[in-house]
N, CA, C and O of each residue as an XYZ file, in Angstrom:
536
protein
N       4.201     13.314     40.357
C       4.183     13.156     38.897
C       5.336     13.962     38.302
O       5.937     14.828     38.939
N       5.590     13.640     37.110
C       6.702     14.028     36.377
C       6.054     15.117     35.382
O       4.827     15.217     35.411
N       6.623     15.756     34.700
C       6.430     16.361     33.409
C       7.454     16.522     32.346
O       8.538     16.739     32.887
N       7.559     16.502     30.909
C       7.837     16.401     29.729
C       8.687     17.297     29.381
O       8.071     18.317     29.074
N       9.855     17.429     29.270
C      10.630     19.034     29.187
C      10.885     19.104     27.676
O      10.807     20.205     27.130
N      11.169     18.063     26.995
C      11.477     17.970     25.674
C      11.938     16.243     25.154
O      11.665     15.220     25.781
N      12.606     16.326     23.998
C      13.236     15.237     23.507
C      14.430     15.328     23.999
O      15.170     16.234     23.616
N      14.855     14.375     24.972
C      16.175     14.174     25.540
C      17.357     13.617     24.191
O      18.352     14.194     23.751
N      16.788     12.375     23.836
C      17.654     11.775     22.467
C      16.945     10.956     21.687
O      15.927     10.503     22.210
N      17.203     10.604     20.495
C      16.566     10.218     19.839
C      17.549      8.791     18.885
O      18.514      9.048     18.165
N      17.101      7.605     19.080
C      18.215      6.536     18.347
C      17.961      6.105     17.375
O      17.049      5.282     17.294
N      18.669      6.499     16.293
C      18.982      5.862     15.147
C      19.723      4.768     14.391
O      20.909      4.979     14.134
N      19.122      3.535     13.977
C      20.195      2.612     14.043
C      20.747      3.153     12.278
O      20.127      3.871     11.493
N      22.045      2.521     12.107
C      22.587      3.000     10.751
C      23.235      1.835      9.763
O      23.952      1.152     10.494
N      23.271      1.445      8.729
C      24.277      1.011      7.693
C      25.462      1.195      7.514
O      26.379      0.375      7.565
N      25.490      2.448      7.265
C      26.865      3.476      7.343
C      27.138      3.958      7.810
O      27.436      4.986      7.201
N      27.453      4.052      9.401
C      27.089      4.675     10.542
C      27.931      6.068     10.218
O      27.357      7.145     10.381
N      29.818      6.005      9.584
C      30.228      7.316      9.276
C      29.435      8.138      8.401
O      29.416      9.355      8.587
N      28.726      7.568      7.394
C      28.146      8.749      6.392
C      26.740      9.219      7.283
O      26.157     10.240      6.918
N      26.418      8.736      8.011
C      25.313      9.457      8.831
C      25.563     10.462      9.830
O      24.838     11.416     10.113
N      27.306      9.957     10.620
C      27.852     10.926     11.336
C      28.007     12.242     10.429
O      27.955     13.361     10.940
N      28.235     12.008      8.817
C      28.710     12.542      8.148
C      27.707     14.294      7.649
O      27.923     15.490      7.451
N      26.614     13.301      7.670
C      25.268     14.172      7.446
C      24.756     14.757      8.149
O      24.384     15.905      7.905
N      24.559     14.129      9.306
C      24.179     14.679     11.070
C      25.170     16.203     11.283
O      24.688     17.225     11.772
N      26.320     16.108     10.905
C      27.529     17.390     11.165
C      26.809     17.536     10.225
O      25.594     17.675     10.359
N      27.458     17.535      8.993
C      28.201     18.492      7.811
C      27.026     18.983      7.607
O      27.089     20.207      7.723
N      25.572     18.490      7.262
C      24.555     18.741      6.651
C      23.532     20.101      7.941
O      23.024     21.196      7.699
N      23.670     19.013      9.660
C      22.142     19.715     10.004
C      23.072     20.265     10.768
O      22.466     21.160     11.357
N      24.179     20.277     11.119
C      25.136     21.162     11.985
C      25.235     20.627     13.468
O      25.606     21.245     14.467
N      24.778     19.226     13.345
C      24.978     18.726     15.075
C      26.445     18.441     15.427
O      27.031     17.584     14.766
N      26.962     18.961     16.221
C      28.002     18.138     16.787
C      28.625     17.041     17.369
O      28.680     17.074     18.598
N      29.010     16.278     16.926
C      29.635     15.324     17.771
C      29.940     15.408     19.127
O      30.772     16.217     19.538
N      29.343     14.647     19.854
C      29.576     14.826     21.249
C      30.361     13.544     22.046
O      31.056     13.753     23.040
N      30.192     12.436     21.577
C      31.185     11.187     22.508
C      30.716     10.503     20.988
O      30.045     10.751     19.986
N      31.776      9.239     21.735
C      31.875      8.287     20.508
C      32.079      7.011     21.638
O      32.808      6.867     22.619
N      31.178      6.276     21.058
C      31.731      4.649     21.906
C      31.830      4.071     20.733
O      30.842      3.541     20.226
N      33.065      4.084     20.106
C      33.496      2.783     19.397
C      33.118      1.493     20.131
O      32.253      0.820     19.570
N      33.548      1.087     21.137
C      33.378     -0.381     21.397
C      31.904     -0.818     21.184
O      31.595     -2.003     21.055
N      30.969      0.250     21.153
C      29.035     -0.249     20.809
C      29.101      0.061     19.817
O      28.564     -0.863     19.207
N      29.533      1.073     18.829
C      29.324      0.934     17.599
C      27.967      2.441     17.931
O      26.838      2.394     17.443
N      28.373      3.400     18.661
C      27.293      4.266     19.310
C      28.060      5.292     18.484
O      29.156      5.004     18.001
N      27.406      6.677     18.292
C      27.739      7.964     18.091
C      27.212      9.176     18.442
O      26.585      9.804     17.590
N      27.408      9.793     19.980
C      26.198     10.817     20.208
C      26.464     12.237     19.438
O      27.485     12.925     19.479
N      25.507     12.424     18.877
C      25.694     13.907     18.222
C      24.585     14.592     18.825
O      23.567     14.025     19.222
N      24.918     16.447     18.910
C      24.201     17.316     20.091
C      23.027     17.810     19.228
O      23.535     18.646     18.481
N      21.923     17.732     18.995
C      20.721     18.706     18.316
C      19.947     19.642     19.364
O      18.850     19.483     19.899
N      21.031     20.826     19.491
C      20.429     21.859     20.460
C      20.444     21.318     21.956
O      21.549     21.067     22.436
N      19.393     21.133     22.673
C      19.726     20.621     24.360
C      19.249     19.070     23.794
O      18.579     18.614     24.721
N      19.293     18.102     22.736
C      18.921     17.131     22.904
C      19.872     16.596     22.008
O      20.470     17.249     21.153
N      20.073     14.613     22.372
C      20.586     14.144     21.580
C      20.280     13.271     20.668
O      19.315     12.534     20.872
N      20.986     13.172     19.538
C      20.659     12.006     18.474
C      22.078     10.907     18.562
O      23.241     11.292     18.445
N      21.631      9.422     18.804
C      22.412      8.552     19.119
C      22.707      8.229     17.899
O      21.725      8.623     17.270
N      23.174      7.930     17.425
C      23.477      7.317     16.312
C      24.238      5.307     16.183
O      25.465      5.207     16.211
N      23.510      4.176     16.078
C      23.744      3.167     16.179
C      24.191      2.159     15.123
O      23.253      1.783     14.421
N      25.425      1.600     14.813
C      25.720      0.905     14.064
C      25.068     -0.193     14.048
O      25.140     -0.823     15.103
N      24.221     -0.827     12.914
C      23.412     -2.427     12.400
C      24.699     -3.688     12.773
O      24.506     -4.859     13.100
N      25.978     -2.987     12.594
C      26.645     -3.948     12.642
C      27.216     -4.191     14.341
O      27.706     -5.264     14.694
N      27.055     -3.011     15.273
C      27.837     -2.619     16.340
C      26.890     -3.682     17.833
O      25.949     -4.468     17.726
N      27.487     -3.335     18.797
C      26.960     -4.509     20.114
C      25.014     -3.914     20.164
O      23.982     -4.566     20.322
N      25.204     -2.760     19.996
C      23.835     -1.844     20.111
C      22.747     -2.807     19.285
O      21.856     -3.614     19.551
N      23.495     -2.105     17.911
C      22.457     -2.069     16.569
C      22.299     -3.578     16.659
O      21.217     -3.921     16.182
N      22.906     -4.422     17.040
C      22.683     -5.980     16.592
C      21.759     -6.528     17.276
O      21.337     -7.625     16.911
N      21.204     -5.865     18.483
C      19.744     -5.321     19.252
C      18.787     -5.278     18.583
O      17.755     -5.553     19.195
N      18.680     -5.051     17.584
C      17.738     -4.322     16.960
C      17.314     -4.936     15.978
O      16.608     -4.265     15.225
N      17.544     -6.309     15.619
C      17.474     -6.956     14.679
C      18.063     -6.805     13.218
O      19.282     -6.636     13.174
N      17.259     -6.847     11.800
C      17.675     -6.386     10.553
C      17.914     -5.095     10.040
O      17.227     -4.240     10.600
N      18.517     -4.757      9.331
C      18.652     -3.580      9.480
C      18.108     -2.376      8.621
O      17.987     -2.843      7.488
N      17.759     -1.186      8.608
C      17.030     -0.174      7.919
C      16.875     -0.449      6.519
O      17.968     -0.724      6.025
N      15.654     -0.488      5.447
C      15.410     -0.972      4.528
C      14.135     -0.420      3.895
O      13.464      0.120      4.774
N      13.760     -0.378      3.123
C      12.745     -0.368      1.951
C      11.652     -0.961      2.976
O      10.976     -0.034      3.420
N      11.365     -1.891      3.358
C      10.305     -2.336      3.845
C      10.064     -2.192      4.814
O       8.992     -2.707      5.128
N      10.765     -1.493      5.857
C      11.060     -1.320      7.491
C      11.883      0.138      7.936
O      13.025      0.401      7.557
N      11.205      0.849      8.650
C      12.036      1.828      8.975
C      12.577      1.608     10.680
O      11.817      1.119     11.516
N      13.773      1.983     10.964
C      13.983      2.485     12.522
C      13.391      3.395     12.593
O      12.972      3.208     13.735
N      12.843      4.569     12.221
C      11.661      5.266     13.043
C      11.162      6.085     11.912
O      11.670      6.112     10.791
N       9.792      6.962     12.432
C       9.353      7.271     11.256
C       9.402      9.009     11.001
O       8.954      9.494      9.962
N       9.947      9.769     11.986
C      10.791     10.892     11.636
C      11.306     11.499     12.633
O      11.150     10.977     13.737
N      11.997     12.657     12.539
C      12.927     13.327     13.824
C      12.300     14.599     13.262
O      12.179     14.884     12.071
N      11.981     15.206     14.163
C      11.668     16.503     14.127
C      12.793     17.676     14.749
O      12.989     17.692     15.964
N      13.360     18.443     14.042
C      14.112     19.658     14.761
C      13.719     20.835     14.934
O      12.917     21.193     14.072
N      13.944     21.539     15.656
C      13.295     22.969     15.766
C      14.433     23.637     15.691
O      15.299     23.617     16.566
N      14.496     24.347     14.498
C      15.611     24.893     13.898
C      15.204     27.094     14.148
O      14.126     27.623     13.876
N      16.156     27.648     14.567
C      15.814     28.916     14.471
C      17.231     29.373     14.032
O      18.272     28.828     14.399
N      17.120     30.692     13.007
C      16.079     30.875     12.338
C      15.635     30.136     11.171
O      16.192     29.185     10.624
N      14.724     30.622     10.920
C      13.729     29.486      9.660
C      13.649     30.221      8.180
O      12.685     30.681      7.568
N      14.764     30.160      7.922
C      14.902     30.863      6.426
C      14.695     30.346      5.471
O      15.668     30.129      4.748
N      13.715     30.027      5.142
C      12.801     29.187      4.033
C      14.611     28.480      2.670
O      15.288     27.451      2.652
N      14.610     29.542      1.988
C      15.589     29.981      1.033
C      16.880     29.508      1.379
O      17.524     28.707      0.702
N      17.417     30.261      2.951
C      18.911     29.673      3.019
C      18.964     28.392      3.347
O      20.119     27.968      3.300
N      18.275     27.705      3.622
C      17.724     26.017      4.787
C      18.224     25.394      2.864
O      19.269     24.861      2.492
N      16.861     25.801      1.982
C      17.347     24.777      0.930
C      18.818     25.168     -0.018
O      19.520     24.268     -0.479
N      19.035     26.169     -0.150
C      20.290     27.176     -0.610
C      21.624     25.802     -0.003
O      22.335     25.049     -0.668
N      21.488     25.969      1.413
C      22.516     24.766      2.392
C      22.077     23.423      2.071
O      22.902     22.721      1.485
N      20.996     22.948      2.323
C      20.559     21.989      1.896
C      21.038     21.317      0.284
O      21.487     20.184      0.117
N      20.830     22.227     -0.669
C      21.428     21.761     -2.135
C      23.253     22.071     -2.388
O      23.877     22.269     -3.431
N      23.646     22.015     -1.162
C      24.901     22.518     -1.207
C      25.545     21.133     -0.893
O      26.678     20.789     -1.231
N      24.674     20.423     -0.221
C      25.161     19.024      0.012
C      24.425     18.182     -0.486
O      24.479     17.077      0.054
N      23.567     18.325     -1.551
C      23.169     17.256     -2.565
C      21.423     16.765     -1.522
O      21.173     15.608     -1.186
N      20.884     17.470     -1.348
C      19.842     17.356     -0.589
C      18.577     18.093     -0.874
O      18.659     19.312     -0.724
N      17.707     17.733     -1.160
C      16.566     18.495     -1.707
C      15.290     18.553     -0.368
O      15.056     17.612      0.391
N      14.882     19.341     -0.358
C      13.617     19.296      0.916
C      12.129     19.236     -0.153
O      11.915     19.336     -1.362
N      11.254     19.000      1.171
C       9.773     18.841      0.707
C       9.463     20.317      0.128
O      10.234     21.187     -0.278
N       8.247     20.288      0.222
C       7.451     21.464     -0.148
C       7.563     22.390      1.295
O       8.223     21.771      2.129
N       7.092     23.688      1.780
C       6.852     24.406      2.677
C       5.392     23.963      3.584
O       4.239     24.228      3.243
N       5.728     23.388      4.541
C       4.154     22.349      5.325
C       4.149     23.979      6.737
O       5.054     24.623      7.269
N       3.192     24.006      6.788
C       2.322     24.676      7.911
C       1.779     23.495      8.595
O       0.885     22.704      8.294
N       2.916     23.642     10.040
C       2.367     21.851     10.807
C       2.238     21.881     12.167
O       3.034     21.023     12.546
N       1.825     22.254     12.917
C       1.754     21.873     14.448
C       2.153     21.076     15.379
O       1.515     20.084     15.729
N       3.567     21.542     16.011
C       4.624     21.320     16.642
C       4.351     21.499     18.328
O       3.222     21.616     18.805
N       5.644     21.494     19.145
C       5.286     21.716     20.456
C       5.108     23.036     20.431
O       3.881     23.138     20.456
N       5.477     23.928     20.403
C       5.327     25.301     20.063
C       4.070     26.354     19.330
O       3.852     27.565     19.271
N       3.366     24.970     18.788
C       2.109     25.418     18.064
C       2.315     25.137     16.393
O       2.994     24.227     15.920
N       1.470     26.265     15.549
C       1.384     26.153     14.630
C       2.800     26.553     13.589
O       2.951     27.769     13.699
N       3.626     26.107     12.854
C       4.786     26.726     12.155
C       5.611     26.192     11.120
O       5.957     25.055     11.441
N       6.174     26.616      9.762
C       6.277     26.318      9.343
C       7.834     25.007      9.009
O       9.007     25.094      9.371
N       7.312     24.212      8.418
C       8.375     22.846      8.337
C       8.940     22.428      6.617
O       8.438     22.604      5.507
N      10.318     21.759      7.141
C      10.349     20.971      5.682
C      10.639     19.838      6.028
O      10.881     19.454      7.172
N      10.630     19.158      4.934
C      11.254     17.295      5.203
C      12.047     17.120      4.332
O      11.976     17.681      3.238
N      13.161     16.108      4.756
C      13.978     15.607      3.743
C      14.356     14.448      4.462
O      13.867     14.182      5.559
N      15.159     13.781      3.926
C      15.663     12.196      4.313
C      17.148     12.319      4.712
O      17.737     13.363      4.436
N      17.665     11.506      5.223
C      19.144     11.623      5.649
C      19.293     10.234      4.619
O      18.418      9.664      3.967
N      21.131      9.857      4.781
C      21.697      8.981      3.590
C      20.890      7.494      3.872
O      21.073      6.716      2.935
N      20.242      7.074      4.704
C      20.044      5.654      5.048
C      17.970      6.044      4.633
O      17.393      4.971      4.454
N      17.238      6.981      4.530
C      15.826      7.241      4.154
C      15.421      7.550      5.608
O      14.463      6.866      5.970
N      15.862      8.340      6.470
C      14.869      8.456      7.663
C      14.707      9.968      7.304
O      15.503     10.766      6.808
N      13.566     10.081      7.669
C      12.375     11.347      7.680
C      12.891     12.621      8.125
O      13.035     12.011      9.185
N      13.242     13.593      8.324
C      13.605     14.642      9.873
C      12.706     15.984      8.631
O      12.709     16.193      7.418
N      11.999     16.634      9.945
C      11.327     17.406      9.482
C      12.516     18.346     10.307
O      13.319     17.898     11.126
N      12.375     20.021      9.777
C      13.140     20.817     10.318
C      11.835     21.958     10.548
O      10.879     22.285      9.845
N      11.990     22.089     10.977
C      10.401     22.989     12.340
C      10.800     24.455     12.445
O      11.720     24.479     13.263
N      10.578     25.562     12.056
C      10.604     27.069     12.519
C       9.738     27.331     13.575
O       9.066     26.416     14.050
N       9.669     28.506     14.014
C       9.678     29.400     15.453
C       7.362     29.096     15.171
O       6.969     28.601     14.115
N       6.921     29.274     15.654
C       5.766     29.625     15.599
C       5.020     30.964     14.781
O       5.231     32.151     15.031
N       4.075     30.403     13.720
C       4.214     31.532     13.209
C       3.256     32.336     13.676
O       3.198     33.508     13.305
């Protein structure tokens, strides 16, 4: 048998695939890690795991049928486990790029019980950002 080490990657299909590259950096601080232009792919690094990033229009995203919308999501959130968890500087950065978070959630993660926020990236997908256990 196998066991579960974490979230290896996580795929997102996109609209705007640069303004998501755009948000993914500038906003949660992932790095760019490869780029396949020819799929219309974008891997960016979130700690030891990745977030793919997939163009609606690219060989990938056209997989995937219609694309992200009001009535349909590609998935229904990304969770990060962000350290440290500075309530204040998270939204401080956060409103620095035009981004507002949820309320302060006490939520139970792999790690256990700890505190989270939510906000949306430019296309409406979910990503909660997860602190240490409290």
């Amino acid at each position: 048998m196998f066991g579960i080490k974490g979230i290896d990657h996580v795929v997102v299909r996109a609209r705007d695939l640069e303004r998501m590259v755009g948000f993914y950096r500038d906003v949660l601080g992932c790095a760019v890690e490869k780029r396949r232009d020819d799929l219309g792919l974008v891997h960016v690094r979130a700690g030891a795991s990745l977030i793919d990033l997939i163009s609606v229009d690219g060989e990938l995203g056209r997989q995937g049928g219609a694309a992200p919308a009001a009535e349909g999501r590609n998935m229904d959130h990304l969770c990060l486990r962000v350290e440290p968890f500075d309530e204040e500087e998270i939204r401080r950065h956060l409103r620095s790029h035009g981004v507002e978070a949820s309320q302060l959630y006490n939520n139970y993660g792999a790690e256990g019980e700890g505190p989270s926020l939510y906000l949306k990236d430019p296309e409406g997908n979910v990503i909660e950002l997860k602190g240490a256990r409290a």
